[in-house]
C-alpha positions in Angstrom: -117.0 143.0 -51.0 -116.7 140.0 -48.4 -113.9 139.7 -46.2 -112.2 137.2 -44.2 -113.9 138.2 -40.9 -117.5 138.4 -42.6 -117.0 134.3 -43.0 -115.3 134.1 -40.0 -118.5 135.4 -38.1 -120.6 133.6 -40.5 -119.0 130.2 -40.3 -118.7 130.5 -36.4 -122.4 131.0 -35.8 -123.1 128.0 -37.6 -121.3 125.7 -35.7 -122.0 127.6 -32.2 -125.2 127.3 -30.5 -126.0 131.1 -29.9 -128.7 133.3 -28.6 -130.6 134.3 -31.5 -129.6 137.7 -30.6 -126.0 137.1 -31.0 -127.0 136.7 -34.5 -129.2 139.8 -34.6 -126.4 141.8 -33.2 -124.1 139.9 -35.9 -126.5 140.8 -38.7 -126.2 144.3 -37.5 -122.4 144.5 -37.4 -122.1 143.7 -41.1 -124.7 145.9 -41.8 -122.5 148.5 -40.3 -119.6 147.4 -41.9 -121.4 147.7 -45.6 -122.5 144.2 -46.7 -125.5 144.0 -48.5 -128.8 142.1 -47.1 -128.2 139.4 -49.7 -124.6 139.2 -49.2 -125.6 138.2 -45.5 -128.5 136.3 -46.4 -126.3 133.9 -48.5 -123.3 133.7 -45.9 -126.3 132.8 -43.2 -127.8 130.2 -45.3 -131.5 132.4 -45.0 -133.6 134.6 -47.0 -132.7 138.6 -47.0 -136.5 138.6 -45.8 -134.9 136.8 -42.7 -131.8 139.0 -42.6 -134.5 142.2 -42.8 -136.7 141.1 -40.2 -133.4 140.4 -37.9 -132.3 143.8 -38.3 -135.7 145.3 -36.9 -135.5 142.7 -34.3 -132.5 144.6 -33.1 -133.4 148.0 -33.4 -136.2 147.4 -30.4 -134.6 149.4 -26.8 -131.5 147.8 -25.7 -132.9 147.5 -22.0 -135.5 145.1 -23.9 -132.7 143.2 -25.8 -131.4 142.1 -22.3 -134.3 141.3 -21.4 -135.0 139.0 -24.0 -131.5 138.1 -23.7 -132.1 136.9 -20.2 -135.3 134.7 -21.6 -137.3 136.6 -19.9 -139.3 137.8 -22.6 -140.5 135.9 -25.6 -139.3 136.2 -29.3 -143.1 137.0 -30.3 -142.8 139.9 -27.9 -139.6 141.0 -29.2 -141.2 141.1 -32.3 -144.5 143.1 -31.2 -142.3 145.8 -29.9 -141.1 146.5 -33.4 -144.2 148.0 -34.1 -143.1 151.4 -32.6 -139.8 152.5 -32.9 -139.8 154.9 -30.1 -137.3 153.2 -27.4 -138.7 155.5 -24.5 -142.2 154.3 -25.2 -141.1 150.5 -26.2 -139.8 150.4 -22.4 -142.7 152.3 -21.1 -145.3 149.4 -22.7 -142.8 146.9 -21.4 -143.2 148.0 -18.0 -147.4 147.9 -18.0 -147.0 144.6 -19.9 -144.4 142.4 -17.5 -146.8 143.4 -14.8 -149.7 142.5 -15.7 -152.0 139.9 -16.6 -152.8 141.0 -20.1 -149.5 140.4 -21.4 -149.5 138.8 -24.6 -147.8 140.0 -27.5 -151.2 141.5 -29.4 -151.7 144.0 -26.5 -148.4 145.0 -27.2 -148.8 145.5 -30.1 -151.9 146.7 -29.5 -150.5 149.7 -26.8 -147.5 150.3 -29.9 -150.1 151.5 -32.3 -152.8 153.4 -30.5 -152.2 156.4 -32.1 -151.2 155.0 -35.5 -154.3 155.1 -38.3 -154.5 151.8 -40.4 -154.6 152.2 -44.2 -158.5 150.7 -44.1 -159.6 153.6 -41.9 -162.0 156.3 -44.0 -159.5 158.9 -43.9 -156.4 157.1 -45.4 -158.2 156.2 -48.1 -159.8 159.4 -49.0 -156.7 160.9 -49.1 -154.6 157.5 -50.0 -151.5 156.2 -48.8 -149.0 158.2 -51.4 -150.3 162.1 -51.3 -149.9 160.7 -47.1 -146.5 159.9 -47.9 -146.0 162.9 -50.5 -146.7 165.1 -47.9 -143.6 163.8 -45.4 -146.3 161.0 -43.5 -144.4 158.2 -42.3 -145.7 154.4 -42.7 -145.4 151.3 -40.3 -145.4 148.1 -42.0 -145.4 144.5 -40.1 -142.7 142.5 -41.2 -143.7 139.8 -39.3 -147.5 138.7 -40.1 -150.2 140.5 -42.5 -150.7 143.8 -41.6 -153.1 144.9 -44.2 -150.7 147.8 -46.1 -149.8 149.0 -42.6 -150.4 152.0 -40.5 -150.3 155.9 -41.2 -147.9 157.0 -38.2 -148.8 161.1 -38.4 -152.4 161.5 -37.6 -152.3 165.0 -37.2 -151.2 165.0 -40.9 -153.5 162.9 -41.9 -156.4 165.0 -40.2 -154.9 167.9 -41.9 -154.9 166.3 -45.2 -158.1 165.5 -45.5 -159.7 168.7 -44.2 -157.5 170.6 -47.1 -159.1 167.8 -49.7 -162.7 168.3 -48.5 -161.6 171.9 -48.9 -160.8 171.7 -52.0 -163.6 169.7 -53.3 -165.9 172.5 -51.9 -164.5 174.9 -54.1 -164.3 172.9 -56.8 -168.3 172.1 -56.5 -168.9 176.0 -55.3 -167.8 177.0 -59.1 -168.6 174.1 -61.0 -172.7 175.0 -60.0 -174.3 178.2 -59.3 -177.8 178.3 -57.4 -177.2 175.7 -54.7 -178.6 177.0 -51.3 -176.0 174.9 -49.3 -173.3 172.7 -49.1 -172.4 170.3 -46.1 -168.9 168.4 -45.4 -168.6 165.3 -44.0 -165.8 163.4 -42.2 -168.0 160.9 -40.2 -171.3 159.7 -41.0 -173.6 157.3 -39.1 -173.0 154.4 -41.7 -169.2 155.2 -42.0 -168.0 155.3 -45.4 -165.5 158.2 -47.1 -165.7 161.7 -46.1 -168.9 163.2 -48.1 -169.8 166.6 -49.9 -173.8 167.3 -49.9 -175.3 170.1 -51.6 -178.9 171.3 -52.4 
């Protein structure tokens, strides 16, 4: 339920030119105080897609939201450093990026999710995204361009996934068939592709 200083705040940063992270912050605050994404997306006059991506926007390191407070970092940066949400290593990239020439937001990004493993890569989909996420594996989805069902954040999970699968599809095949002399697993092959079981 609304009260009267929920339109207060809303009605003030309409008519007040603010830093756009005043209203991140403000977003956050009713957030706190239990509205509802819509209930702030209505008040704001934007979409709760707007109101979400606002919230992650303010959930990067507080060192980096003065920073950007201070226009000294871009809002396409800001938004780059959402793709980790480890503060300690948020700063740490900040600190490679502001000094050096490489510094646009995709090598951010880029530095963010080095050790992530994106949905497409031949392990994800052998064991696919939900027995990932069955298994306690945490996801990181884009919420600010395409990022192509997002990345598995627990690699060593992953890895251990798939070697129990292939596992079990050895044991399977052992006891379907009798009389093979040998069976070979496979988690990368020359041509790429899924992780393989031959037999003979």
């Amino acid at each position: 339920m609304r009260d009267a200083a929920f339109d207060i705040l809303a009605e003030n940063t309409q008519r007040v030119a603010l830093h756009p992270l005043d209203q991140f912050r403000a977003f956050v605050s009713l957030r706190y105080k239990g509205q509802i994404v819509a209930e702030i997306a209505a008040a704001f006059f934007v979409t709760p897609q707007t109101v979400t991506q606002r919230l992650k926007l303010a959930s990067v390191a507080p060192a980096l939201l003065e920073v950007y407070a201070e226009y000294d970092m871009t809002l396409e940066d800001l938004k780059a450093f959402t793709a980790n949400p480890d503060h300690a290593r948020q700063v740490q990239v900040w600190d490679v990026i502001n000094s050096s020439w490489n510094n646009e937001p995709f090598q951010i990004w880029r530095m963010l999710t080095e050790t992530s493993v994106r949905v497409s890569d031949r392990r994800a989909i052998f064991v696919g995204v939900d027995s990932y996420e069955a298994a306690g594996g945490t996801m990181l989805h884009d919420l600010f361009h395409g990022d192509d069902g997002g990345w598995l954040q627990d690699p060593a999970l992953l890895d251990r996934l798939v070697t129990e699968k292939i596992q079990a599809e050895v044991e399977t095949e052992t006891t379907a068939v009798e009389g093979w002399k040998w069976i070979e697993v496979a988690l990368d092959l020359p041509c790429g592709g899924c992780p393989v079981i031959r037999r003979q």
